[in-house]
ZAMARGU-4260 file (C-alpha; in steps of 0.2 Angstrom, whole numbers, plus 5000, padded with zeros to 4 digits):
<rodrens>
0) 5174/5616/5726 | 5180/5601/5732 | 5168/5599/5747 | 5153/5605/5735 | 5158/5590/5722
5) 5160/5576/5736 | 5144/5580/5744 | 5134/5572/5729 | 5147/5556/5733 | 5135/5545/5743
10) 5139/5525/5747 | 5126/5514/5736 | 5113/5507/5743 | 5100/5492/5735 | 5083/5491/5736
15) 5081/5477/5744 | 5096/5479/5759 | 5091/5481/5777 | 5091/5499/5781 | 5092/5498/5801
20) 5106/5506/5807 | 5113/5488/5812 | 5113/5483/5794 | 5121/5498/5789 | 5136/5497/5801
25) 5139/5480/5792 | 5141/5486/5777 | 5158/5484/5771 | 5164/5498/5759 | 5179/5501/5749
30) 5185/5516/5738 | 5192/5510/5723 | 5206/5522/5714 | 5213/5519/5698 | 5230/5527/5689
35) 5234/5539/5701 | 5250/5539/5690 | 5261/5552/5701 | 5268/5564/5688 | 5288/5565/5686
40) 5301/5568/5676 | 5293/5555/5666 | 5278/5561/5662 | 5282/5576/5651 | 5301/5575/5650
45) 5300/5590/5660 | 5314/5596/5672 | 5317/5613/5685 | 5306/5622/5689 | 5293/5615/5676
50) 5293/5599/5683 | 5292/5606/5702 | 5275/5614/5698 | 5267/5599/5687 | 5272/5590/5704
55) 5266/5601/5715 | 5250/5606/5709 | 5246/5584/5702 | 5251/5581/5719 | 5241/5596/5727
60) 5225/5589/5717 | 5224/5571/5723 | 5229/5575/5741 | 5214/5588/5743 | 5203/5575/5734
65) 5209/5560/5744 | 5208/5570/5760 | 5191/5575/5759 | 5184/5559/5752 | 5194/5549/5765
70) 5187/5561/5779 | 5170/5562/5773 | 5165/5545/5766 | 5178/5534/5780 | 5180/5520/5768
75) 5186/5503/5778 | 5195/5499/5763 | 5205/5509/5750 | 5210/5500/5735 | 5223/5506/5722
80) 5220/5499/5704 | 5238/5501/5696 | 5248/5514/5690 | 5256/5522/5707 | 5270/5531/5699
85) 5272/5536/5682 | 5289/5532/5680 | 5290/5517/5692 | 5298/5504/5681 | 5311/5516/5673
90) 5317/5520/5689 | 5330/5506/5693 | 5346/5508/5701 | 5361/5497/5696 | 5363/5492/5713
95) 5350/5480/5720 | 5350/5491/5737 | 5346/5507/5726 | 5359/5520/5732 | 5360/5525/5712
100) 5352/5542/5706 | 5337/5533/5699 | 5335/5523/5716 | 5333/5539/5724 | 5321/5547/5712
105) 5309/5533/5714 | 5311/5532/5736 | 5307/5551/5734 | 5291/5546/5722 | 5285/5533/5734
110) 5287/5544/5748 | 5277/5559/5737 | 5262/5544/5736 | 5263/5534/5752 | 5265/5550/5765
115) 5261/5566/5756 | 5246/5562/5744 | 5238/5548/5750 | 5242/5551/5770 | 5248/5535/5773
120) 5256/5536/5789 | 5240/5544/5795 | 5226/5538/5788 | 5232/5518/5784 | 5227/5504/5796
125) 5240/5492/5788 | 5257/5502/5783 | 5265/5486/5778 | 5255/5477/5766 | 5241/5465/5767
130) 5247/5453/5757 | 5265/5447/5754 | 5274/5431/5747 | 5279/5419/5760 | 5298/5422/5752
135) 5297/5441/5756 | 5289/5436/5772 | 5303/5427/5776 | 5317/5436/5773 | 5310/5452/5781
140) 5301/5445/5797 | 5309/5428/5796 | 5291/5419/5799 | 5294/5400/5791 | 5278/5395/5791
145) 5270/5379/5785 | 5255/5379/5776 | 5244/5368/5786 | 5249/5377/5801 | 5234/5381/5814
150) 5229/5398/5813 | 5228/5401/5830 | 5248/5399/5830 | 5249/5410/5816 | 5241/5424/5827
155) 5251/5424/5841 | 5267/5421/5830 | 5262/5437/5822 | 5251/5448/5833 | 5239/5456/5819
160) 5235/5437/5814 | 5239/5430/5799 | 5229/5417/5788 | 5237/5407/5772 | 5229/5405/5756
165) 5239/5396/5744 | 5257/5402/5748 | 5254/5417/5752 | 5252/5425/5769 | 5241/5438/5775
170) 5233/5450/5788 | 5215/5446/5791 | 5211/5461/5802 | 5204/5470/5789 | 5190/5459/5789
175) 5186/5462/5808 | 5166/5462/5813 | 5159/5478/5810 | 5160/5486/5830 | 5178/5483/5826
180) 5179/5491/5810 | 5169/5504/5815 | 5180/5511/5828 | 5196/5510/5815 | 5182/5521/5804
185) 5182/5534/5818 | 5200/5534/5820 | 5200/5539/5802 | 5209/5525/5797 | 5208/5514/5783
190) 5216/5497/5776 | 5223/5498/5760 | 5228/5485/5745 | 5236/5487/5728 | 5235/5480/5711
195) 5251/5482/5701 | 5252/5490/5686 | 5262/5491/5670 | 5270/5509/5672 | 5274/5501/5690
200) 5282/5486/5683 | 5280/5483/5663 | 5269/5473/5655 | 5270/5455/5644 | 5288/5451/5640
205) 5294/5465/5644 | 5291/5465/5661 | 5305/5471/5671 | 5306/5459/5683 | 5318/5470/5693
210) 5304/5482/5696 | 5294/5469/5700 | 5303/5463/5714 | 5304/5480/5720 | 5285/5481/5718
215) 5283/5467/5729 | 5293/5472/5745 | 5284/5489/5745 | 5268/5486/5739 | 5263/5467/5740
220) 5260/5452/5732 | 5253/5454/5713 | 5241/5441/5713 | 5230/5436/5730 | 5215/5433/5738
225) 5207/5442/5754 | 5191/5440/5762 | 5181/5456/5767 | 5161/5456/5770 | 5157/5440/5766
230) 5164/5445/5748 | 5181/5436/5741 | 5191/5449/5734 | 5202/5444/5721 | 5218/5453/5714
235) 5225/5448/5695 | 5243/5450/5691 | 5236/5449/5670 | 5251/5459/5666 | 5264/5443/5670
240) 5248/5432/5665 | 5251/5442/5644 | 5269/5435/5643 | 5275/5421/5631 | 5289/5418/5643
245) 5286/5405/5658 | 5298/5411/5670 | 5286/5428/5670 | 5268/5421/5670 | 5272/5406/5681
250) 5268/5413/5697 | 5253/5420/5691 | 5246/5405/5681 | 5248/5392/5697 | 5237/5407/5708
255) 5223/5405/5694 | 5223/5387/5692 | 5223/5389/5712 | 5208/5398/5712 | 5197/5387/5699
260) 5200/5372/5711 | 5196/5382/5727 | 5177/5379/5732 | 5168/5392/5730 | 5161/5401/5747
265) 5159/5418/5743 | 5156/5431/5729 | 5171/5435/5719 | 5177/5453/5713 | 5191/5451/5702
270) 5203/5466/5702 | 5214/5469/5685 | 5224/5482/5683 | 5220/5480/5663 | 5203/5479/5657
275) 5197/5461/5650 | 5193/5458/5628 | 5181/5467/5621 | 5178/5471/5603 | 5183/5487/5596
280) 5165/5495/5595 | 5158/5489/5611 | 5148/5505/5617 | 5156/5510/5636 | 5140/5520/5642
285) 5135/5537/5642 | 5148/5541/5658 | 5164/5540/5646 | 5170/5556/5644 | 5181/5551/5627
290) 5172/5548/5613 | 5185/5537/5606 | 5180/5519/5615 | 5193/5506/5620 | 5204/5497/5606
295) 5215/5484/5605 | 5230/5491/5603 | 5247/5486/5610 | 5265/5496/5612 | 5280/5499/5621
300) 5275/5491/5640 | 5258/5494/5635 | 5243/5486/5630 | 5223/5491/5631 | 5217/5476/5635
305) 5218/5455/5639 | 5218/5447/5623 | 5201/5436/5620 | 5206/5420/5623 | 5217/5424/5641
310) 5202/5433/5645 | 5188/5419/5643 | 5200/5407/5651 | 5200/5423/5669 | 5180/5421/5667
315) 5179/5403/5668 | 5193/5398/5681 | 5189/5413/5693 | 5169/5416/5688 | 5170/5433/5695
320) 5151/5442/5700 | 5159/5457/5694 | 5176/5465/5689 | 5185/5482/5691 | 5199/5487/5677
325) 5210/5502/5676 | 5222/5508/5663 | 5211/5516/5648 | 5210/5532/5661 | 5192/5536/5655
330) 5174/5526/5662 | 5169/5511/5651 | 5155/5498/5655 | 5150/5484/5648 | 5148/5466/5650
335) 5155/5448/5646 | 5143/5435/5639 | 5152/5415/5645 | 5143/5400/5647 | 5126/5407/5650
340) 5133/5421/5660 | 5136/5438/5662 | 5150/5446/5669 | 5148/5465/5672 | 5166/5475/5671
345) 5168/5492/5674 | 5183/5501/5670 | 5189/5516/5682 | 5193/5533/5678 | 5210/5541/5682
350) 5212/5550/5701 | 5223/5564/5693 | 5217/5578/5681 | 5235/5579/5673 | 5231/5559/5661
355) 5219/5566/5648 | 5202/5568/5653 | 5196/5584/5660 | 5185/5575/5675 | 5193/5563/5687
360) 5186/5553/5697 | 5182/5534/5710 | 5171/5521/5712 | 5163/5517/5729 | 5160/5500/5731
365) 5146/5494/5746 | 5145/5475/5751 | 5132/5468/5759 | 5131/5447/5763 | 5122/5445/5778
370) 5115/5428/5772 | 5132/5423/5765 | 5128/5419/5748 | 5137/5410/5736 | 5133/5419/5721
375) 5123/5432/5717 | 5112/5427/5703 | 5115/5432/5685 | 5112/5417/5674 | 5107/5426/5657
380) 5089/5422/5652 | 5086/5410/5638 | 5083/5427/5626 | 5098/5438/5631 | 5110/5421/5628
385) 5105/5420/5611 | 5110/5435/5609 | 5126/5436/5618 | 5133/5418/5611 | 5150/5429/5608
390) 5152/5448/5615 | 5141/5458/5603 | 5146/5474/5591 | 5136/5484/5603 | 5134/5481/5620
395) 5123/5491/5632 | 5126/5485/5650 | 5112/5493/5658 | 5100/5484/5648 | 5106/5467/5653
400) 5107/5471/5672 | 5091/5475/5672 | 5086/5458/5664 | 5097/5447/5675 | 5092/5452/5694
405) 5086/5466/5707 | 5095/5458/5720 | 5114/5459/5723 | 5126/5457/5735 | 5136/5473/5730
410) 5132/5490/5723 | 5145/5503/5715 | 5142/5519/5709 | 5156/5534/5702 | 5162/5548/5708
415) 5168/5563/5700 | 5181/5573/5706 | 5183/5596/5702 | 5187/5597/5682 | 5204/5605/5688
420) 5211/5611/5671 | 5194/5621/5667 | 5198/5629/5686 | 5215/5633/5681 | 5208/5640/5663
425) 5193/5651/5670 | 5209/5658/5682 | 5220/5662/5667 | 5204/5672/5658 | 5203/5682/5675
430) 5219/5686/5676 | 5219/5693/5656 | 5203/5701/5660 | 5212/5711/5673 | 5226/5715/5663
435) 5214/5722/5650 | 5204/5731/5662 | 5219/5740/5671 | 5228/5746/5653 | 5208/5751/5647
440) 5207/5760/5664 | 5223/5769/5661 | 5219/5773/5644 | 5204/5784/5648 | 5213/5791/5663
445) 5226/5797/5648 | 5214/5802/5635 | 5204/5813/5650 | 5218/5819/5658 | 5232/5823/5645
450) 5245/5821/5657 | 5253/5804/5668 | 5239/5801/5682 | 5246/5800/5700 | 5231/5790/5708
455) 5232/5772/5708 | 5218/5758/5703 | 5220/5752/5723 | 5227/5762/5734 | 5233/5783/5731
460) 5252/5784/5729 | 5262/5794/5743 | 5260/5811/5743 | 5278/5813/5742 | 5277/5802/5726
465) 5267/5813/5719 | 5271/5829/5723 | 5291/5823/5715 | 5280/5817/5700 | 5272/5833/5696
470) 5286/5844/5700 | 5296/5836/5685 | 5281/5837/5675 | 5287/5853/5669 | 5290/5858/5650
475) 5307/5860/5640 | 5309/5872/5627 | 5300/5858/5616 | 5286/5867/5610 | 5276/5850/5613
480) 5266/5848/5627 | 5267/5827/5629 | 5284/5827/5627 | 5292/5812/5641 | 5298/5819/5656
485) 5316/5812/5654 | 5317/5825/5642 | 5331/5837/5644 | 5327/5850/5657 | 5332/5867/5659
490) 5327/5886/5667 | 5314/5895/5657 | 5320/5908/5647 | 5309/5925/5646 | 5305/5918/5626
495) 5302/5901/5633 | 5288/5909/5648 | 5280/5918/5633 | 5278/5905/5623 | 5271/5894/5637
500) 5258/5907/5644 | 5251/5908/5625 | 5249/5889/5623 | 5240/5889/5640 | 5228/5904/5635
505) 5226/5892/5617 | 5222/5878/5627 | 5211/5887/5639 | 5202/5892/5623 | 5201/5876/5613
510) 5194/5866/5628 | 5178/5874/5624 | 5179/5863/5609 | 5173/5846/5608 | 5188/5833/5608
515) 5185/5814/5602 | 5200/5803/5595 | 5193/5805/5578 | 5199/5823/5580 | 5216/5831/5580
520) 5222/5832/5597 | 5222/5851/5605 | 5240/5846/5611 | 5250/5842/5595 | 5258/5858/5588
525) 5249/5858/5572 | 5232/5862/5582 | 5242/5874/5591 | 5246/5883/5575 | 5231/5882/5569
530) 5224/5894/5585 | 5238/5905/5584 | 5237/5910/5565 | 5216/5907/5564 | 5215/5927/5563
535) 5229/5929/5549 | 5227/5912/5538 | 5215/5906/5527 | 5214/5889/5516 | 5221/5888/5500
540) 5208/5885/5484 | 5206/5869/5479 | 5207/5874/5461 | 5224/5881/5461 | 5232/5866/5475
545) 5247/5857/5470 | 5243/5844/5483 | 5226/5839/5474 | 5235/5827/5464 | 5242/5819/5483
550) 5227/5817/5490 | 5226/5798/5492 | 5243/5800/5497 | 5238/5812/5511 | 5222/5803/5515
555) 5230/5787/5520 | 5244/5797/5531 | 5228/5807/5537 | 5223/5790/5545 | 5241/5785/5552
560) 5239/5802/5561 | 5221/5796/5568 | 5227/5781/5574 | 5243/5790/5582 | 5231/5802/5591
565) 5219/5789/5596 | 5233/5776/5605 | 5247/5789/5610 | 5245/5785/5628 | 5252/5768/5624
570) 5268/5777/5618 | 5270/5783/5635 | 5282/5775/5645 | 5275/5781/5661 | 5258/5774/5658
575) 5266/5758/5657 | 5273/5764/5674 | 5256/5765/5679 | 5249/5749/5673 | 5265/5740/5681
580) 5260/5748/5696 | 5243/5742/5697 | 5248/5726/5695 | 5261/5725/5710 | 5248/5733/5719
585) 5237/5717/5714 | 5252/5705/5716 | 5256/5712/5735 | 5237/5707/5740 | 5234/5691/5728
590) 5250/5681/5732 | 5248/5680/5749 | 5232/5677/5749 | 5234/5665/5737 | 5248/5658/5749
595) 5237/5654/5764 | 5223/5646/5751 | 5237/5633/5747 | 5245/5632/5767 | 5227/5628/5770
600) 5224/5616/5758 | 5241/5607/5762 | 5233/5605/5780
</rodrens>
């Protein structure tokens, strides 16, 4: 299912791109993912074995996707937009050096996202990150560095090379030329960056700045700028940037003024783990799988999007060509009308079928900028900016992009990923169509055979088992025929011979008859009687019956008896024997089955 979905997943070519193999090597391309969101105790409030298997089976998902999309499309850049862990910022130890409880729980978290889902230590060209603040670069690798430093020193000080922008410091190999890259592809190796996000480290002013820190040291800075296929890729801490309180959206605040002074020399991408303002009724394609579209809401370390003025104020110092959002878990896009300009921004699905919508999914994003343009060209026509002045009620972003150019520098397209849970239900509906097809098989078998049927579904039981089976299928002195065999037993009296040899000539004679359930059944002692006295007895006249006046009374006790006849078999405790067998049978071939699938898988 997996490799049938990811074939239709092809990087995005233009129209107008070179299509020589040359060209096509350049080609930068990045796989973007959004709110992976590793489900934990925090998810659900679950806990045992519960929580195991919501673990195990998110987890098992999102490695098997990453895995096959990693191997088949071989991204040179992954990029992770927010949300790592679900409950990142709530697990803090009250030591700095996080030997608490809740220390561990989030080393065992990271460890489930960095080595086991996403295959870090295997498939990740950078297992540090890109991008760290010189502070933390500092104190870890003890590099003091000035900022105007030549960057020749920089790379034999640090062997991967390292650039500065601002005050940041970071590993340039990533944007290596395209033979280079090319052999890191084959490797199967790719770099990786990440955007942080408010389950990862809060949001506004209440930001945990704790979390934060601990964000930083294992993740990377929160706000940076990196320079891949001609293309300035620009990452947007806007959940500090929301805050009232200056000590939280300082850092953040000096990188964007920072980047409105800086010439630009590239085309930006602006990365943001919240989406950008919107109004409330701004149409987010026909892609989006909710129908409820993005609102502005706020909570508890939440909000769903940048209020309006933050967000023109992003537009117009960064003046992205396009921007990717996360957090809403569903696809939205739309566009943002400033100063004679539109800004497409498209938000991202979730990677994990467990956060509310039935199809997951990625974007793939290709860059191509042989020419090194500046900008790509989307001043809005004289027409469309009158009627973008301010966002409108309804806007459809396909229809602008098709009025602004045909010629771009970048092309994305989505994704999708299995529709797990509608997996998981068709495999609950298969297992209860077994269920009823084993009971409806012993059923008949009952109803045909009158007696507890040694053959299984699968396989025949042992003839041992069978031969002790029908040696105690012998009867008591119960004149009843169906009795249970746990009845009490005992040696057959000359009476008790006699009696059975004239119910087996009886039922020899009756089988002649024909049986359905609406009938009595030959075995119940009244039919028996009936046989035995046929020659002697005769009806009593209506006319001169006591029991005339009853007969409503006996009717509805007539139909009790019906039923009784028709479902006696589920009375008997050895055709639940029967059934249970048949489903051990089933369970001793399925599971380890089963077993191998997910060893396989895990692989």
């Amino acid at each position: 299912m997996f490799w049938i979905i990811l074939r239709r997943c092809e990087w995005p070519e233009k129209d107008s791109w070179d299509l020589s193999e040359t060209a096509i090597q350049e080609r930068y391309r990045i796989v973007i993912i959004a709110d992976p969101q590793l489900t934990d105790w925090y998810s659900y409030k679950q806990s045992g074995l519960a929580l195991w298997l919501t673990e195990f089976y998110t987890d098992l998902f999102m490695r098997k996707s990453f895995a096959r999309l990693h191997r088949r499309l071989q991204p040179d850049m992954v990029l992770f937009l927010g949300d790592l862990l679900d409950g990142g910022r709530e697990t803090l130890a009250e030591e700095e050096d996080s030997r608490g409880d809740d220390g561990q729980v989030y080393e065992k978290n990271k460890g489930r996202f960095l080595d086991k889902v996403f295959d870090s230590w295997r498939t990740a060209w950078n297992q540090e990150p890109l991008v760290m603040d010189e502070e933390d670069i500092g104190e870890q690798e003890n590099l003091r560095l000035d900022a105007d430093e030549d960057e020749t020193k920089l790379r034999e000080t640090h062997g991967s090379g390292i650039s500065i922008t601002g005050h940041y410091r970071q590993i340039t190999y990533s944007a290596a030329g395209a033979t280079e890259r090319a052999q890191v592809r084959q490797d199967g190796k790719s770099a990786r960056l990440y955007v942080a996000g408010n389950h990862d480290v809060g949001f506004g002013d209440t930001l945990v700045r704790r979390a934060m820190k601990r964000y930083k040291g294992d993740f990377g800075s929160v706000n940076y700028e990196i320079k891949v296929g001609n293309h300035s890729i620009v990452v947007l801490d806007t959940l500090s940037l929301s805050s009232n309180i200056t000590s939280i959206r300082e850092e953040s605040r000096d990188f964007l003024a920072r980047m409105e002074q800086e010439i630009l020399k590239e085309p930006r991408i602006l990365f943001t783990h919240v989406p950008l303002f919107r109004p409330e009724t701004t149409s987010c394609g026909e892609a989006r799988e909710a129908q409820q579209l993005i609102l502005d809401r706020n909570g508890e370390q939440y909000q769903n999007m940048v209020n309006a003025s933050l967000s023109q104020e992003i537009l117009r110092k960064i003046q992205p060509d396009i921007v990717f959002s996360g957090d809403d878990h569903d696809w939205c896009e739309m566009g943002h009308s400033l100063d004679g300009r539109l800004t497409p921004e498209v938000t991202l699905p979730t990677f994990s079928f467990a956060q509310g919508i039935t199809q997951p999914g990625f974007v793939v994003l290709s860059l191509y900028n042989p020419q090194h343009v500046l900008r790509n060209a989307r001043s809005l026509t004289q027409e469309v900016y009158n009627a973008t002045k301010t966002l409108p009620a309804k806007h459809a972003f396909e229809n602008h992009l098709a009025k602004i150019s045909n010629t771009t520098t970048f092309a994305y397209d989505e994704c999708m990923l299995p529709k797990q849970m509608a997996i998981y239900s068709g495999y609950s509906c298969l297992l209860l169509a077994t269920l009823f097809w084993l009971i409806s098989y012993r059923f008949w078998r009952f109803k045909q055979n009158r007696y507890f049927c040694s053959d299984s579904v699968l396989v025949r039981w042992n003839s041992t088992v069978v031969s002790s089976e029908m040696s105690l299928n012998r009867f008591s002195s119960s004149p009843h025929p169906l009795q249970d065999l746990t009845a009490q037993e005992g040696p057959f009296s000359t009476q008790e011979a006699t009696i059975e040899t004239l119910w087996q000539q009886q039922k020899s004679e009756a089988s002649r008859i024909s049986c359905d359930d609406g009938a009595e059944s030959i075995d119940s002692p009244r039919m028996l009687f009936s046989f035995s006295h046929s020659s002697t007895s005769s009806p009593p006249s209506p006319l001169f019956s006591p029991l005339l006046l009853l007969s409503p009374l006996m009717d509805s006790m007539k139909r009790r008896q019906i039923w009784r006849q028709i479902l006696w078999p589920l009375q008997r405790r050895h055709f639940w024997m029967m059934v249970a067998w048949d489903v051990w049978v089933i369970i001793r071939y399925v599971v380890p089955l089963y077993l191998l699938l997910i060893l396989a898988a895990l692989l």
